[in-house]
C-alpha positions in Angstrom: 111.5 101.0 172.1 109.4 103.3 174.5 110.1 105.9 171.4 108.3 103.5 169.3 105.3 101.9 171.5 104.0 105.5 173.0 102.5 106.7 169.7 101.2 103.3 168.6 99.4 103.4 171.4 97.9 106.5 171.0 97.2 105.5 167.1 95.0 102.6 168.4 93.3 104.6 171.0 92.0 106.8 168.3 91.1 104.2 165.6 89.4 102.3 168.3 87.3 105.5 169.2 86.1 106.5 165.7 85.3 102.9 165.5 82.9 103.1 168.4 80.8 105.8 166.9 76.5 104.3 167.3 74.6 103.5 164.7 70.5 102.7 164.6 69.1 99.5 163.2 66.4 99.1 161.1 63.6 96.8 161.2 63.3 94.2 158.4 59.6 94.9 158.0 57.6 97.8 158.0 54.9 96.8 159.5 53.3 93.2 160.3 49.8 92.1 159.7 48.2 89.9 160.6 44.7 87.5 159.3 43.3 84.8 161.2 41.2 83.6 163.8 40.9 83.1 167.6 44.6 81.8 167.8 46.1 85.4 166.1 42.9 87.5 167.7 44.6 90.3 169.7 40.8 92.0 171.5 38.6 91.6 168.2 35.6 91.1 171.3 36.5 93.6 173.9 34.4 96.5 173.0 31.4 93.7 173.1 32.8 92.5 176.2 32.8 95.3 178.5 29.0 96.5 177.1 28.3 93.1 178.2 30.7 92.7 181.8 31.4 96.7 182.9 35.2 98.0 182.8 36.4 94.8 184.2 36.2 93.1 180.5 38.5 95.5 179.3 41.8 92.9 181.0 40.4 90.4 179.0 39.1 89.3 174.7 42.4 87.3 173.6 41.4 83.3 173.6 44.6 82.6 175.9 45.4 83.4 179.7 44.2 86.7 179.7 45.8 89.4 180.4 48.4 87.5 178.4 49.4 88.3 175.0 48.6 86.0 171.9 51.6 84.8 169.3 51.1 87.7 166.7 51.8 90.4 170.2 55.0 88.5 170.7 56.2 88.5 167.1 55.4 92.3 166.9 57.1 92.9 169.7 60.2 91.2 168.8 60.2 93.3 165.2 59.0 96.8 166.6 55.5 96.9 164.8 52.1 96.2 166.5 49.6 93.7 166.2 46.7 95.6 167.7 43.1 95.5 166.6 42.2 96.6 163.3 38.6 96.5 163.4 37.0 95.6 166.4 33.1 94.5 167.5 31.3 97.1 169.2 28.8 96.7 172.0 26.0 96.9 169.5 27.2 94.2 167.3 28.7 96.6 164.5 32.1 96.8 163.2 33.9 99.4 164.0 38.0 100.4 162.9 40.4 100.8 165.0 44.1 101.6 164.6 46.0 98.1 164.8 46.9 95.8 161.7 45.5 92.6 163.3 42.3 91.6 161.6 41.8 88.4 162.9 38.8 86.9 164.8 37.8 84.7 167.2 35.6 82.0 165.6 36.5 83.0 162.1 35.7 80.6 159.0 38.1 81.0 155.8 35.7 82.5 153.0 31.9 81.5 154.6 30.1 83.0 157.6 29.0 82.5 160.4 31.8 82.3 162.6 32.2 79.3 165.3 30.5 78.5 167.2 27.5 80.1 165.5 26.0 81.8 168.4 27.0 85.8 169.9 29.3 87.2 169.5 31.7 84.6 167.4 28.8 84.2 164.8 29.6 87.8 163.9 33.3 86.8 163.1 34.5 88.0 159.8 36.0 85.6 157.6 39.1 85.2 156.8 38.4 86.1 152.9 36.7 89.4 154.8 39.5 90.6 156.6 41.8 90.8 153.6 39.6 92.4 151.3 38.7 94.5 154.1 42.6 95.8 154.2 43.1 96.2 150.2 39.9 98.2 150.7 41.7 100.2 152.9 44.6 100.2 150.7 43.9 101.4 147.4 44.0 97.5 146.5 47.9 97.4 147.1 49.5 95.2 149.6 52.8 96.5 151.1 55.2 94.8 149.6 57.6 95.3 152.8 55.4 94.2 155.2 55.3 90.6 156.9 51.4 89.1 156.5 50.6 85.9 158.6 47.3 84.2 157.3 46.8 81.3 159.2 42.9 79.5 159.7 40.8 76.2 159.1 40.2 75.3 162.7 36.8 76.4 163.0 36.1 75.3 159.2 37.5 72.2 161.1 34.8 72.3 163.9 32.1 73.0 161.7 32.9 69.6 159.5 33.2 68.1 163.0 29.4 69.1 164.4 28.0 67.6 161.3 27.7 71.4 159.5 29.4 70.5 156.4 31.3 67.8 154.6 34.6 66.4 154.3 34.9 67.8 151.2 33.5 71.0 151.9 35.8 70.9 155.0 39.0 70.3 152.7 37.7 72.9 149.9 38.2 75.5 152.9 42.0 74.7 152.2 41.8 75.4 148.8 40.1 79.0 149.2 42.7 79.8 151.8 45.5 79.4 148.7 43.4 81.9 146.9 43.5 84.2 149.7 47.5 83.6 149.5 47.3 84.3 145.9 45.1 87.7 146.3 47.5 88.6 148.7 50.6 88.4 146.0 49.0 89.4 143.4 48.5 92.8 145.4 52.0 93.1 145.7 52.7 91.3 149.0 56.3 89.2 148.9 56.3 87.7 152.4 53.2 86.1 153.8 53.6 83.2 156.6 51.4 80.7 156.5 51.1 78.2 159.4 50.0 75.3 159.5 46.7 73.8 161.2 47.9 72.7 164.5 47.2 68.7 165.5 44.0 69.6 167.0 43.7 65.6 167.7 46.3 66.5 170.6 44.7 69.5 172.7 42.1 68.8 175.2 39.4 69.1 173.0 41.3 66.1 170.8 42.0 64.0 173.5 38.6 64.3 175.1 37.0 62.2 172.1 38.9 59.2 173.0 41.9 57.7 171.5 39.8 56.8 167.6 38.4 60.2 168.0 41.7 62.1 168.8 43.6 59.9 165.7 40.2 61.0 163.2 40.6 65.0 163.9 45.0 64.3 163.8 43.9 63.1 160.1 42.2 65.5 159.3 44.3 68.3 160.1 47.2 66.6 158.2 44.2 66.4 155.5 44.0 70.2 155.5 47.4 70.6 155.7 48.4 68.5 152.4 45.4 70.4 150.4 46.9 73.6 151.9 50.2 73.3 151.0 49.7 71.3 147.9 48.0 73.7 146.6 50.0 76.5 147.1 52.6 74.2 146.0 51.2 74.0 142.6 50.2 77.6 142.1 53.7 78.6 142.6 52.9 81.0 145.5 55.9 81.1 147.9 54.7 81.4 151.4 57.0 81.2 154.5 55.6 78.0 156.4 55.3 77.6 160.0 55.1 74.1 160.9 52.3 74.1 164.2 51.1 70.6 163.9 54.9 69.2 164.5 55.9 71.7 167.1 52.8 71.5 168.9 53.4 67.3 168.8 56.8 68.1 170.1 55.9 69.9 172.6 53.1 67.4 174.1 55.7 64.7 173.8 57.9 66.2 176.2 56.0 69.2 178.5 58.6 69.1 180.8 61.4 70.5 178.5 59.1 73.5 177.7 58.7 74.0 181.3 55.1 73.0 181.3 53.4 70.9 184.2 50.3 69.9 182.0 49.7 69.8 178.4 46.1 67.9 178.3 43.6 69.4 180.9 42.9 73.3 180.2 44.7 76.3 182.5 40.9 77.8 182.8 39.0 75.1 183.8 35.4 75.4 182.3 36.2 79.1 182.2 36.2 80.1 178.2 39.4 81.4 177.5 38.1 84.6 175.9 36.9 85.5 179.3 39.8 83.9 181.4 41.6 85.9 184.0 43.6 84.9 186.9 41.0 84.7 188.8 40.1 81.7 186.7 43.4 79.8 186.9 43.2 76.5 188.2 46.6 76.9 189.9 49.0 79.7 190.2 51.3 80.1 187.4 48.7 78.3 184.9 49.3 80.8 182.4 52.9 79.9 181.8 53.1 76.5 183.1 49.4 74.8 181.6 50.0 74.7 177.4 46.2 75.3 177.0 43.7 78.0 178.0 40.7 76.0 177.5 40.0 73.0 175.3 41.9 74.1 172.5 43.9 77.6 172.8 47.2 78.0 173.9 48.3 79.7 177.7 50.1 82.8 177.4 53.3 80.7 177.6 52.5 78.4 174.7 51.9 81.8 173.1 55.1 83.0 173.8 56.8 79.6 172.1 54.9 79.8 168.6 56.0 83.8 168.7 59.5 83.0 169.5 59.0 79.7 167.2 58.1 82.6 164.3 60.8 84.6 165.4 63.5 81.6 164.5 61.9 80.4 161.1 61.9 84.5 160.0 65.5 84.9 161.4 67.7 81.6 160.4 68.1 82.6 156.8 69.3 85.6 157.9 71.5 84.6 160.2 73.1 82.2 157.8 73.0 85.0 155.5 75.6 86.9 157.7 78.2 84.1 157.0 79.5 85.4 153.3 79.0 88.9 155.2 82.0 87.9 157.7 84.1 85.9 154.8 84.3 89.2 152.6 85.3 91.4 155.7 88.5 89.2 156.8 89.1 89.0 153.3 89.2 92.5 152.7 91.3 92.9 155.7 93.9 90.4 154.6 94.0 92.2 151.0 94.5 95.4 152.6 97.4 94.1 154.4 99.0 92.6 151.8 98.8 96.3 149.6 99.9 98.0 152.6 103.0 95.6 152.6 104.0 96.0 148.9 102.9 99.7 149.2 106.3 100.3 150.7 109.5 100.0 148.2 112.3 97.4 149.6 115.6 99.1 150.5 117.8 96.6 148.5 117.4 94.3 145.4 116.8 90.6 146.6 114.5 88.4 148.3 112.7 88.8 151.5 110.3 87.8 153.4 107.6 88.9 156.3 104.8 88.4 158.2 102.6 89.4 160.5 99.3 88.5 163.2 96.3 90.8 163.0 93.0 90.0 165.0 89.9 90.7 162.6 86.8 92.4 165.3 83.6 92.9 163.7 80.4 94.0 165.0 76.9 94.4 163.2 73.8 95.4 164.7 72.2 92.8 166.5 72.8 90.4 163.8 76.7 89.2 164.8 80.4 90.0 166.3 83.3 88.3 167.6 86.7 88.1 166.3 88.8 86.2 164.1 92.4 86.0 165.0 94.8 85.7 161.6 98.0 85.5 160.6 100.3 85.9 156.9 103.3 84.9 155.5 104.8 86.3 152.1 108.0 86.4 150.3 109.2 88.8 147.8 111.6 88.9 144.8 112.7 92.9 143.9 114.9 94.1 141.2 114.6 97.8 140.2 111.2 99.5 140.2 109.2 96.1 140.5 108.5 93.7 143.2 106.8 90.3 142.6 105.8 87.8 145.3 103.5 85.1 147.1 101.8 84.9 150.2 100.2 82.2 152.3 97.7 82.9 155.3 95.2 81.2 157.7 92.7 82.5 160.4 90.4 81.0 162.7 87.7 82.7 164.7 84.1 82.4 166.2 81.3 84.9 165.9 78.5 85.6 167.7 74.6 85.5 166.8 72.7 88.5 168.3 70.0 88.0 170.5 71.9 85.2 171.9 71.0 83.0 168.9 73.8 81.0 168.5 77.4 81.4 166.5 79.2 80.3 163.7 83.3 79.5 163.7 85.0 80.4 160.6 88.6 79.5 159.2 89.9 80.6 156.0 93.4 79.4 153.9 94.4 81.5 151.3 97.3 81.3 148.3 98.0 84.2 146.7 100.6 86.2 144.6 101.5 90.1 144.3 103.1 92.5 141.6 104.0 96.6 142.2 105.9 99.0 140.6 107.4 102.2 142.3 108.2 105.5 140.4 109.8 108.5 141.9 106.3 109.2 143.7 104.2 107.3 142.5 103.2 103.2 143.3 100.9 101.1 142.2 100.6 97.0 142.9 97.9 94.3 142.5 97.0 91.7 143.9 95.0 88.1 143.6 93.7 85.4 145.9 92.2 82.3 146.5 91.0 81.1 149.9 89.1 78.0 151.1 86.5 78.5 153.7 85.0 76.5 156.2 81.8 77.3 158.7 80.9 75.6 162.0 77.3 77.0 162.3 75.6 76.7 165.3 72.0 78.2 165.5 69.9 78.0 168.7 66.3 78.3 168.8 64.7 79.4 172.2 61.3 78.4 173.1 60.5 79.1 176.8 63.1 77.6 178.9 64.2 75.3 176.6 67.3 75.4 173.9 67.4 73.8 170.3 70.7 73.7 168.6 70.7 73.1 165.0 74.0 72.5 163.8 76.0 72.9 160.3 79.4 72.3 158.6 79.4 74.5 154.8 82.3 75.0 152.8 83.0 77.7 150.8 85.6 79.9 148.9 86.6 83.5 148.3 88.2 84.7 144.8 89.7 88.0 145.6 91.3 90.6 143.0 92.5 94.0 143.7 94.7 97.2 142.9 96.0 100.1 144.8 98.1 103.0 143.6 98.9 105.9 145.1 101.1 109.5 144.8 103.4 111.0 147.8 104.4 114.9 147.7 107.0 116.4 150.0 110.8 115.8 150.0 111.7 115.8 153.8 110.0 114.1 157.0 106.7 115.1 155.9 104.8 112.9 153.4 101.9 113.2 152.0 99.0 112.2 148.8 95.9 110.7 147.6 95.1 106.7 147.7 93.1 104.6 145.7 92.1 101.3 145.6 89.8 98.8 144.1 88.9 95.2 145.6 86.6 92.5 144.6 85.9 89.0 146.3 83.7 86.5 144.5 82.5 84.3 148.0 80.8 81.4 147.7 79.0 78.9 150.1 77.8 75.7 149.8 74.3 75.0 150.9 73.7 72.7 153.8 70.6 71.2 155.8 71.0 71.4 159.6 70.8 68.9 162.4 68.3 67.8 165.0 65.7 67.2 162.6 62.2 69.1 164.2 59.5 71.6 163.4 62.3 74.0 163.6 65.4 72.7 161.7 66.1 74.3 158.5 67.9 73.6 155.2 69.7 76.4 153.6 70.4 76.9 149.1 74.0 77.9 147.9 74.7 81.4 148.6 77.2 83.7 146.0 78.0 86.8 147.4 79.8 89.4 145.2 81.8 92.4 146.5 83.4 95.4 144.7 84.6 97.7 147.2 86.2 101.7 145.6 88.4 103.5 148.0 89.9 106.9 147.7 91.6 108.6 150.3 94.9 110.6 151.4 97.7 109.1 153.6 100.3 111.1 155.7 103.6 109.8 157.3 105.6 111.4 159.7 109.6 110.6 159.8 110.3 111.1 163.5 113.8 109.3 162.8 115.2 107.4 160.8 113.7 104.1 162.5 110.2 105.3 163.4 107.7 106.6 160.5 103.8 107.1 162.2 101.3 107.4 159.2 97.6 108.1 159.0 95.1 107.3 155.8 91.5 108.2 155.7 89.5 106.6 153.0 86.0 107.0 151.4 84.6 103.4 150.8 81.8 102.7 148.3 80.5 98.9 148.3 79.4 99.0 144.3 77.7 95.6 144.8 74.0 95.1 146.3 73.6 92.3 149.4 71.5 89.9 148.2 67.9 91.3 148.8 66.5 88.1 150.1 67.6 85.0 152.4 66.4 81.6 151.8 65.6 78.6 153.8 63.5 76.1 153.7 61.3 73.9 156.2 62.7 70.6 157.0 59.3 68.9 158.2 57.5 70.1 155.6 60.2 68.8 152.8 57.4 69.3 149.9 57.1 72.9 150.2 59.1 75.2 148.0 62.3 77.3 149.8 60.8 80.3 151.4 62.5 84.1 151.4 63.1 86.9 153.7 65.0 90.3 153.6 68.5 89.9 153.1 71.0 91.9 154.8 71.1 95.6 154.3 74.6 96.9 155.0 75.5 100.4 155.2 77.4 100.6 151.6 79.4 104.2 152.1 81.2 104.6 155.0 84.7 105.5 155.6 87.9 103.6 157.0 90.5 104.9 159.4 94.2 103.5 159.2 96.5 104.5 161.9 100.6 102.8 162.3 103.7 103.3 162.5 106.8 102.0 160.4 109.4 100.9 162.3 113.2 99.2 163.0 112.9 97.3 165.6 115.9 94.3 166.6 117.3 94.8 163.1 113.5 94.2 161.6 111.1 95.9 159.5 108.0 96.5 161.4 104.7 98.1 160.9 101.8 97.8 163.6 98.5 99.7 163.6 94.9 99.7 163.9 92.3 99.8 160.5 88.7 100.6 161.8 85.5 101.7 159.4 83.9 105.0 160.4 80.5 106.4 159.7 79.1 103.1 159.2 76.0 102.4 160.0 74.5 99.4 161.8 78.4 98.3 162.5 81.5 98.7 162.8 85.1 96.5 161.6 88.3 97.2 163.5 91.2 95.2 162.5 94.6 95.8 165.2 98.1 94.3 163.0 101.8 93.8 163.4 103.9 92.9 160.7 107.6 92.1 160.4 110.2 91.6 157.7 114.0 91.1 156.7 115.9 89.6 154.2 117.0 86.1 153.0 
């Protein structure tokens, strides 16, 4: 046995170091950008700030707990891109570029000017209809069709209905020009554009300053401006990816102390604007993080923080569930492979058999998920001559992990399925087809602050597999030696499914089909070392024929009228090679093989899958 054991362990050592081999991520987006108002502003007012205040201004000019950053820092952050200034206001009152992708403005109006409240500098606030035209411009009139837009405004279209400026229905006709921003946007070529929602301005201290009729009367008619808003995009078929503010900022006033925040109605500044607001203006220490709002109606840095990381969830849950047909198609390749490697090997006598074996399934993708899925198989066979014809049964069970501490999924999998091969003198060839039920346990956790949401899920699912391998050996004595080839496909299917804990940040997911047809070629070398202990090797070149799906979909729970939304699907390295390394042995009057599989040159990942396998007869 210590014959036998010594070079499998020196197999696995090697597959599990090629496995290791680093791979870079890429972002989903190439770049974010960002429209809006004082709630997205990044430093719009510095450069008018510090002609007015001296060098001190320059820690200060977001509307938050300054030097804090505002939602759209936090989301570019978290992707890798910037949310800087784009165009800033100058001492002098002029508008001057800069080199960020944030347009927005403090005080900015949807498609009419001034800005709010009309008075320096926020009367010089471009609108909202400005700022986009004011990137085409820059653009050659194209919109980057990888890029992630955000275009979120109406609160000071909001405050100007509310000072007796304009009407209601002026106030709700703002809505409907933001949906043509939306559509100018789209029709330039942009394919993912969030859109949040007014938040329940009734609720901030502003809201709750004008009594309890006063506080209800704004409430309506931000839900007002939300309905026309989303309505209308609605009806002109423009697919935005919503962010639900009015409900998560409800939730969060509802219960402050689960966000970790020690006041949610009286503002972290005092009197002190927040555009201006420093620590030295904090009412307490720690404000910044444990107050929600900077003055009557913008959020602290730490409220910040939530909506980023409260973006970060809505843009990522497709994806993550995405990554569930991903990890079905990987164990089920790895179970097909086993199965060919099993009937790659003529039987010794005429008969039937039987075997099987355990293998543990480890895969790891960049940042998006890893864990492992223990498994196990059982086949019989029927030979007579040159052919072999069988069935096999198997079952696994395993959990996965989210990246970014997101969550996890547990996944199980029983599979029927039947085998044919032939052998000539040096040549083999076999096939192979499979049906297996899936099942998901899908946990997905959403972290805002200190606090934890778990939004749970149970789909089902199924995986059609089909594949052939054939292969030639040259050499006559102990040495053996020849090209491999192989072809699998897996038709995976899962049903759609909404998740639990209904809130601003539950989602429902469609029905995902996921195709697979993977091409390997290769060469595979065996050792005799006696006759009980055979060591081989196999290198392949692997070619995933079949595109990801190039977008994930989810929708909104809380807003139930808006259509599914979209974000980039998973982009898997599609050529990569796989490493097999075992040893066919006798062992207790057995047939054994145990090894180690692991992908190489694969990037974003890897899949290593360790094995053991015995057989006999009847």
């Amino acid at each position: 046995m210590q014959s036998f054991i010594r070079p499998v362990r020196s197999v696995l050592a090697l597959a599990l170091a090629l496995a290791a081999v680093p791979a870079m991520a890429q972002g989903e987006y190439s770049d974010t950008v960002f429209f809006g108002d004082s709630l997205t502003d990044s430093g719009f007012y510095r450069p008018f700030l510090i002609q007015q205040a001296g060098p001190s201004a320059a820690a200060v000019g977001r509307f938050s707990t300054n030097p804090g950053l505002v939602w759209a820092e936090f989301l570019a952050e978290y992707y890798g891109t910037s949310a800087a200034p784009a165009w800033q206001l100058s001492g002098t009152g002029a508008i001057v570029g800069a080199d960020g992708t944030n347009y927005a403005a403090g005080g900015a109006r949807i498609d009419l000017a001034p800005g709010y409240p009309p008075a320096l500098p926020t009367s010089l606030a471009p609108s909202l209809s400005t700022q986009i035209n004011a990137y085409l411009s820059a653009n050659g009139g194209h919109a980057d069709p990888d890029a992630l837009f955000t275009v979120w405004g109406g609160a000071n279209d909001l405050f100007f209905h509310l000072n007796g400026l304009t009407t209601q229905t002026q106030f709700l006709q703002a809505a409907g020009e933001q949906v043509g921003l939306v559509g100018t946007l789209t029709a330039a070529g942009a394919r993912y554009i969030m859109v949040p929602t007014m938040p329940d301005v009734g609720t901030t201290p502003f809201g709750l300053s004008q009594g309890p009729a006063g506080s209800a009367g704004i409430s309506a008619l931000a839900t007002g401006y939300n309905q026309t808003l989303f309505g209308g995009l609605q009806a002109a078929g423009l697919r935005v990816i919503p962010l639900d503010t009015f409900s998560f900022l409800r939730e969060i006033s509802a219960d402050p102390v689960t966000y970790g925040f020690v006041n949610v109605t009286t503002p972290a500044c005092g009197a002190t604007s927040s555009l201006i607001c420093s620590p030295a203006n904090y009412v307490a220490p720690g404000a910044a993080e444990n107050y929600a709002f900077a003055d009557a109606v913008h959020p602290t840095t730490g409220a910040h923080r939530m909506l980023g990381q409260y973006a970060v969830s809505v843009l990522e849950g497709p994806r993550q569930i995405a990554m569930l047909p991903q990890s079905a198609a990987m164990v089920g390749r790895s179970r097909a492979d086993r199965v060919a490697s099993h009937v790659a090997g003529k039987p010794e006598n005429d008969g039937i058999s039987w075997w099987g074996g355990l293998r543990g399934d480890s895969q790891y993708q960049d940042d998006l998920y890893d864990g492992l899925t223990p498994a196990g198989t059982f086949g019989v066979d029927w030979s007579r001559g040159d052919l072999v014809f069988g069935g096999f049964a198997g079952y696994g069970s395993g959990e996965q992990d989210f990246g970014n501490d997101s969550g996890s999924f547990k996944q199980t999998d029983s599979t029927l399925g039947g085998f044919a091969g032939w052998y000539g003198e040096r040549a083999w060839i076999n096939g192979q087809v499979s049906y297996t039920w899936l099942g998901f346990d899908v946990d997905r956790e959403v972290h805002l602050g200190p606090a934890t949401r778990k939004h749970s899920g149970s789909p089902d699912g199924s995986n059609l597999s089909a594949g052939i391998s054939a292969g030639f050996e040259f050499g006559e004595g102990a040495l053996r030696q020849g090209p491999v080839v192989s072809v699998l496909s897996q038709q995976v299917k899962l049903d759609g499914y909404a998740e639990s804990n209904a809130s601003s940040t539950a989602l429902a997911y469609p029905d995902q089909d996921f195709d697979s047809l993977i091409g390997s070629a290769g060469w595979q070398a065996s050792y005799a070392i006696n006759d009980h202990l055979r060591p081989y090797a196999r290198l392949t070149y692997d070619r995933e024929f079949e595109k990801a799906p190039g977008e994930a979909f989810a929708q909104l729970q809380s807003l139930p009228g808006v259509m599914p939304y979209a974000v980039p699907g998973l982009e898997l390295d599609r050529d990569y090679g796989t490493m097999l390394v075992g040893a066919r042995a006798r062992v207790f009057g057995l047939d054994a093989d145990i090894g180690v599989s692991a992908t190489v040159e694969q990037k974003g990942g890897s899949n290593v899958t360790a094995f053991v396998t015995f057989g006999g007869n009847f």
